[in-house]
KOLRONU-719473 format. One record per residue (C-alpha): residue in one letter; chain; x, y, z; residue number from 1. Coordinates in steps of 0.25 Angstrom, whole numbers, plus 5000, padded with zeros to 4 digits. Example, Ala and Ser with C-alpha at 12.3 -4.5 7.8 and 13.67 -1.06 7.14 Angstrom:
2
{r->A c->A x->5049 y->4982 z->5031 k->1}
{r->S c->A x->5055 y->4996 z->5029 k->2}
This chain:
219
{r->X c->A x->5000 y->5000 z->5000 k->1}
{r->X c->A x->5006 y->5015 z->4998 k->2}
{r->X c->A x->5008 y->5024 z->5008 k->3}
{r->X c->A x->4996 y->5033 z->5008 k->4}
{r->X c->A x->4994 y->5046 z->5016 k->5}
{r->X c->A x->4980 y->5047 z->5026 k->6}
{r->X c->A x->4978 y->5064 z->5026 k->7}
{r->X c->A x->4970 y->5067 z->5038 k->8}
{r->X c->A x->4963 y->5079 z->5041 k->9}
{r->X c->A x->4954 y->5083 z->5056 k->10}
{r->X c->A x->4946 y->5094 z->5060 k->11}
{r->X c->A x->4945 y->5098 z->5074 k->12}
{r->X c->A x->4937 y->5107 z->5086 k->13}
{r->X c->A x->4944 y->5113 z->5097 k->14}
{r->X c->A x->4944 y->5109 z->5112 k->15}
{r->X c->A x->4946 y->5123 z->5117 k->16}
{r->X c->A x->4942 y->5135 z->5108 k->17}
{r->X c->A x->4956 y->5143 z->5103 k->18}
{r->X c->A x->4958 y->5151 z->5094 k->19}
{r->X c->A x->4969 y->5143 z->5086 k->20}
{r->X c->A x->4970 y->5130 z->5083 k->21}
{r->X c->A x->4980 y->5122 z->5096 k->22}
{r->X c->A x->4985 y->5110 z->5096 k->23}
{r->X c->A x->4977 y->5100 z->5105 k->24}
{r->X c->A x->4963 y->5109 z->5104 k->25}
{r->X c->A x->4959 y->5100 z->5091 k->26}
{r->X c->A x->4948 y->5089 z->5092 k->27}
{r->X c->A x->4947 y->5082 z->5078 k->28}
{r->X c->A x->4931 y->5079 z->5075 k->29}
{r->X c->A x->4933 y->5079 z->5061 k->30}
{r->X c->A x->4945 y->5069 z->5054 k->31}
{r->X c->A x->4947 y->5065 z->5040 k->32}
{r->X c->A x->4956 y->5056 z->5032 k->33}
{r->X c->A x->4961 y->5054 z->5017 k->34}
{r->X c->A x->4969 y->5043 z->5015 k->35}
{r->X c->A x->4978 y->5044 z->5001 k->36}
{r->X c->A x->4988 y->5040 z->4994 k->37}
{r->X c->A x->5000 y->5050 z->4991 k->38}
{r->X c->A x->5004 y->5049 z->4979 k->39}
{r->X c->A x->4988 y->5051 z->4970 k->40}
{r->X c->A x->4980 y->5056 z->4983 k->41}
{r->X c->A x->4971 y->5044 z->4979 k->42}
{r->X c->A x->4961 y->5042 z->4992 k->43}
{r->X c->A x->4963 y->5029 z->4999 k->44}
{r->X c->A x->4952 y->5034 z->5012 k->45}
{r->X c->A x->4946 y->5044 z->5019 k->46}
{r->X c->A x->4938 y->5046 z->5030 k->47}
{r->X c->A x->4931 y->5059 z->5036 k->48}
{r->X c->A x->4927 y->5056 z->5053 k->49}
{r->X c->A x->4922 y->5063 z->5063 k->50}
{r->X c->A x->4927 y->5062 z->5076 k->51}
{r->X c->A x->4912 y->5059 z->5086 k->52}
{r->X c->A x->4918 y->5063 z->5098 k->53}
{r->X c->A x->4922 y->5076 z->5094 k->54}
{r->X c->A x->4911 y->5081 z->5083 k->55}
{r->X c->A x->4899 y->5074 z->5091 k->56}
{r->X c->A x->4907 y->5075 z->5105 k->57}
{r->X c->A x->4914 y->5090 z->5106 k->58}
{r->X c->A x->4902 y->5098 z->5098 k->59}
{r->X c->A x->4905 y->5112 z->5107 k->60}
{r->X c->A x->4919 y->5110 z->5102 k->61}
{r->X c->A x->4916 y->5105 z->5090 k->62}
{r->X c->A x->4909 y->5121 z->5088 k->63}
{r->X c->A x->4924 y->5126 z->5088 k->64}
{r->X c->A x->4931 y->5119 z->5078 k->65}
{r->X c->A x->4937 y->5125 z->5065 k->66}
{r->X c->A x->4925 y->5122 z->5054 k->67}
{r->X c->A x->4914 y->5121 z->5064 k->68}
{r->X c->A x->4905 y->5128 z->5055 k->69}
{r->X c->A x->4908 y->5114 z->5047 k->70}
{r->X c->A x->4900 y->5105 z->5058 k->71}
{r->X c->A x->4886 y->5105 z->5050 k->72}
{r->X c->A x->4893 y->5099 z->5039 k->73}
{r->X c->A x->4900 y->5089 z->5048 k->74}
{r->X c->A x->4886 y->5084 z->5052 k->75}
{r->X c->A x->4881 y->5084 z->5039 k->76}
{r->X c->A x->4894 y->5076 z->5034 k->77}
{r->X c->A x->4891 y->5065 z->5045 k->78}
{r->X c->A x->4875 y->5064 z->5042 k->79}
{r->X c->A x->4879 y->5061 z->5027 k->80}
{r->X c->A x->4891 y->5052 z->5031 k->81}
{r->X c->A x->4902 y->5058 z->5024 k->82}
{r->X c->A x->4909 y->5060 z->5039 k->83}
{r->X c->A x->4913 y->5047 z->5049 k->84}
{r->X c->A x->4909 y->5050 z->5064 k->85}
{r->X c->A x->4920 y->5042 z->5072 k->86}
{r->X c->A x->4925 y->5041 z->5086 k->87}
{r->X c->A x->4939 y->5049 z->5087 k->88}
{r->X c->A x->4948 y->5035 z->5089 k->89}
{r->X c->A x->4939 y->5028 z->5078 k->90}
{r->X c->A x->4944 y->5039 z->5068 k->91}
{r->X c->A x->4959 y->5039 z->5072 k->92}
{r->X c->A x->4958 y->5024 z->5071 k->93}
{r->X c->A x->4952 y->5024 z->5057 k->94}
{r->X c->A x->4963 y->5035 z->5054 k->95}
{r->X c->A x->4973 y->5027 z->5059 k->96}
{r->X c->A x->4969 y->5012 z->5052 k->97}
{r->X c->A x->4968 y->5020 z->5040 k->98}
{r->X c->A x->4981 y->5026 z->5040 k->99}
{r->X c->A x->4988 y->5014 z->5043 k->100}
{r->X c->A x->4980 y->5004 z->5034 k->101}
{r->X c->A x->4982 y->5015 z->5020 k->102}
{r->X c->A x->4996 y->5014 z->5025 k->103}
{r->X c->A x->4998 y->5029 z->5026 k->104}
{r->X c->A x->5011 y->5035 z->5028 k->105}
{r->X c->A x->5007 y->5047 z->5035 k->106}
{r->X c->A x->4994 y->5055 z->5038 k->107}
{r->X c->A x->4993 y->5069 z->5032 k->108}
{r->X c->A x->4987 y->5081 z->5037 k->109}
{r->X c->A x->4986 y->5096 z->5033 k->110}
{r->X c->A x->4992 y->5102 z->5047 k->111}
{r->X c->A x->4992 y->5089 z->5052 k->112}
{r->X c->A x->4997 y->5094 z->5067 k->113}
{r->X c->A x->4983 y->5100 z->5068 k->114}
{r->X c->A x->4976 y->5087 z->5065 k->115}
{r->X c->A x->4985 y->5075 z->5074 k->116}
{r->X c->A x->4985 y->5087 z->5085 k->117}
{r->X c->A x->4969 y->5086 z->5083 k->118}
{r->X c->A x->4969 y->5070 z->5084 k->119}
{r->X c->A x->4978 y->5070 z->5094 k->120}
{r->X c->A x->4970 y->5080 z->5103 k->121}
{r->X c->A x->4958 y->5072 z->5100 k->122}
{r->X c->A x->4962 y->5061 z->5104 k->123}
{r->X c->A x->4966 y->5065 z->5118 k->124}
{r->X c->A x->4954 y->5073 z->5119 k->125}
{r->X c->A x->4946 y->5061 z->5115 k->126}
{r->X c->A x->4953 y->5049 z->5125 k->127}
{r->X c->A x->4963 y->5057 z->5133 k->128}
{r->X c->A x->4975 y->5050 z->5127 k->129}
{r->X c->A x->4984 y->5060 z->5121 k->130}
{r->X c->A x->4992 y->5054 z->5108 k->131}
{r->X c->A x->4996 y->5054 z->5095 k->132}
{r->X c->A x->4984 y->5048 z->5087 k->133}
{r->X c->A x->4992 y->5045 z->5074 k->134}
{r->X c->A x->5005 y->5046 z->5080 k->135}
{r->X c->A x->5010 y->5033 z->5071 k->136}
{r->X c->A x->5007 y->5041 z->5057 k->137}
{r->X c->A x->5016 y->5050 z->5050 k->138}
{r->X c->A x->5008 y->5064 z->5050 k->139}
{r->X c->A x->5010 y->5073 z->5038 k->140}
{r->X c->A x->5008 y->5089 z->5038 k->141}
{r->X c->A x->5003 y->5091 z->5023 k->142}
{r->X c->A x->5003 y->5106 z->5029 k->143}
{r->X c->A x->5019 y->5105 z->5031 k->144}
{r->X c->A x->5020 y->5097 z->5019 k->145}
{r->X c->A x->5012 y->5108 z->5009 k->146}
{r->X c->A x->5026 y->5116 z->5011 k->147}
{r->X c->A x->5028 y->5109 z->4998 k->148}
{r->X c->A x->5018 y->5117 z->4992 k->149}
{r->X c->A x->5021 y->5130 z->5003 k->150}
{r->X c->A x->5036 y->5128 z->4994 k->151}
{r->X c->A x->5030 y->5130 z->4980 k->152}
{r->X c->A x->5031 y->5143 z->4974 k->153}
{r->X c->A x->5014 y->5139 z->4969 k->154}
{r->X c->A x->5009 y->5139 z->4981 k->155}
{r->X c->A x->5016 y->5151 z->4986 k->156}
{r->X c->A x->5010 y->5158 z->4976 k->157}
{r->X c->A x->4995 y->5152 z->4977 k->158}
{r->X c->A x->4998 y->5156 z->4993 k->159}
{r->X c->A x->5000 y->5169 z->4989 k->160}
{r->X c->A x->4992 y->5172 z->4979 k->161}
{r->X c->A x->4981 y->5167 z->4988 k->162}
{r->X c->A x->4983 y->5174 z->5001 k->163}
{r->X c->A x->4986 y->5160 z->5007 k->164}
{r->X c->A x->5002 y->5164 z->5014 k->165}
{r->X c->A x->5004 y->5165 z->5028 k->166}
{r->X c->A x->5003 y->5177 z->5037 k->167}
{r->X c->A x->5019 y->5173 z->5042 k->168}
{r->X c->A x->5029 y->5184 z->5040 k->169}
{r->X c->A x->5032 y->5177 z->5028 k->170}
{r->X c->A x->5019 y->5171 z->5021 k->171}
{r->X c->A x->5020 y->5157 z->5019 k->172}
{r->X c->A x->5008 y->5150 z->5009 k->173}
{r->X c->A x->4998 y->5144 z->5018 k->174}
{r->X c->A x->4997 y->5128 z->5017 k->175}
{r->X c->A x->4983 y->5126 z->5025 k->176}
{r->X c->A x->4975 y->5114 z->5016 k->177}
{r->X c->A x->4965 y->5123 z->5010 k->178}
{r->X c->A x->4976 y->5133 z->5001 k->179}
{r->X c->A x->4984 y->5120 z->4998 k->180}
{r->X c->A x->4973 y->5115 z->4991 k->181}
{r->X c->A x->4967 y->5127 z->4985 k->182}
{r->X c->A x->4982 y->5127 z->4979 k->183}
{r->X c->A x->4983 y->5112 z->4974 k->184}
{r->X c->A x->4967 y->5114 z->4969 k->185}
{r->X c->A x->4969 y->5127 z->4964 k->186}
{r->X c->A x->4954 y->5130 z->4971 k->187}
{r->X c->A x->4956 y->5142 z->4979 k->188}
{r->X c->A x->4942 y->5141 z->4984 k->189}
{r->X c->A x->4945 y->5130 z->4990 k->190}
{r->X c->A x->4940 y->5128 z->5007 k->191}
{r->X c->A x->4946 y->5118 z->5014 k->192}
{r->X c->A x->4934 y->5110 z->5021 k->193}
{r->X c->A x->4940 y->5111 z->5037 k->194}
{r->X c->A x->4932 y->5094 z->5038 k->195}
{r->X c->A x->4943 y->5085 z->5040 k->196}
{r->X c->A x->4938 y->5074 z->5027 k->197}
{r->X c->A x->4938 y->5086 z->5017 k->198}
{r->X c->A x->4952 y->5092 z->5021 k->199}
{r->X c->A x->4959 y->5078 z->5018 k->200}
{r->X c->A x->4954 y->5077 z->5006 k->201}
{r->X c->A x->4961 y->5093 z->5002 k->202}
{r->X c->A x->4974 y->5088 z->5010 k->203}
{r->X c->A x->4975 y->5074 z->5003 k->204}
{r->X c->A x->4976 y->5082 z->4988 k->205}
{r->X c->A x->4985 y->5094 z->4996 k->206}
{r->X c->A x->4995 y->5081 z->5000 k->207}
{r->X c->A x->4996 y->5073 z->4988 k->208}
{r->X c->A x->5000 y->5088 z->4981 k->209}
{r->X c->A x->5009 y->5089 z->4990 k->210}
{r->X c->A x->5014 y->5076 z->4988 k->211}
{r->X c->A x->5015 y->5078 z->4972 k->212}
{r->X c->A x->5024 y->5092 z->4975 k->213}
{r->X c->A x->5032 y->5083 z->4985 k->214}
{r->X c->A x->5035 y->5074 z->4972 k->215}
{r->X c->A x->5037 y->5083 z->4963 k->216}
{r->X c->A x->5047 y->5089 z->4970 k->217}
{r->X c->A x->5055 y->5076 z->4974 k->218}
{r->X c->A x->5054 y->5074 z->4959 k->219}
């Protein structure tokens, strides 16, 4: 079997209401999964869960997370069955067999400290045991690994041309999920969907572009 890559995406509510995103203030009630092959993006599996205890359990916090103006359409999602409601371990379990039955070298995330920090808060918040959940996979930053495209003098120029550069001293073009694939699409209308399914399905086509400018270059 080749190796093949699971790209993983969560979405999250807070514990305490702050004003910025912290690590450890992250409950994951939202988690999805792609798993591909590298070298065509061809889909071998996906999966689009939510987390019971947290959706159904923490509904006051739910009322802080990021999107929550996205919850009617959650619902709606999980009336017409296109979202799987699962208990926290059964989700990492199934996250887990998968991983290791596709034979994936590593999992793949966009700003991937922000999604195992959310797991791994979850999990202790959940059962009290404070580890590392997928501790035996290699984790991969596709926001780290987009300085193949941050390098190129095209997407420097889109960045700019665009309004998407830092507010640093000395801008920097901005890699956030959404303005990568606006650039690889060339749709600049494009709005990223915030539900963690969706946003996979964006990131897998952002990582295997990258994976072909990685090849390119070696070539």
């Amino acid at each position: 079997m080749k190796n093949r890559l699971m790209v993983l995406d969560s979405e999250t509510c807070n514990i305490l209401k702050l004003d910025k995103v912290m690590p450890g203030n992250n409950l994951a009630y939202d988690i999805g999964y792609s798993v591909i092959e590298p070298a065509t993006a061809e889909v071998i599996c996906e999966k689009s869960y939510i987390v019971r205890e947290i959706f159904f359990g923490e509904m006051e916090r739910m009322q802080s997370c990021y999107y929550a103006e996205k919850l009617p359409r959650y619902f709606k999602d999980i009336a017409e069955g296109k979202r799987e409601i699962k208990a926290f371990c059964d989700v990492l379990m199934d996250i887990i067999t998968t991983a290791r039955r596709e034979n994936c070298v590593a999992i793949v995330a966009h700003n991937a400290r922000f999604d195992i920090d959310a797991l791994n808060t979850t999990f202790e918040w959940l059962y009290g045991i404070k580890t590392k959940v997928l501790d035996s996979f290699e984790i991969w930053d596709s926001m780290k690994m987009a300085k193949t495209f941050a390098d190129r003098p095209t997407y420097r120029k889109f960045c700019e041309e665009n309004g998407y550069m830092t507010k640093h001293a000395t801008p920097r073009p901005r890699m956030t999920a959404e303005i990568l694939y606006r650039f690889i699409t060339g749709n600049l209308d494009f709005i990223e969907s915030h539900t963690a399914f969706e946003d996979t399905t964006i990131e897998r086509e952002i990582h295997y572009k990258m994976e072909r400018v990685l090849y390119e270059k070696r070539g």
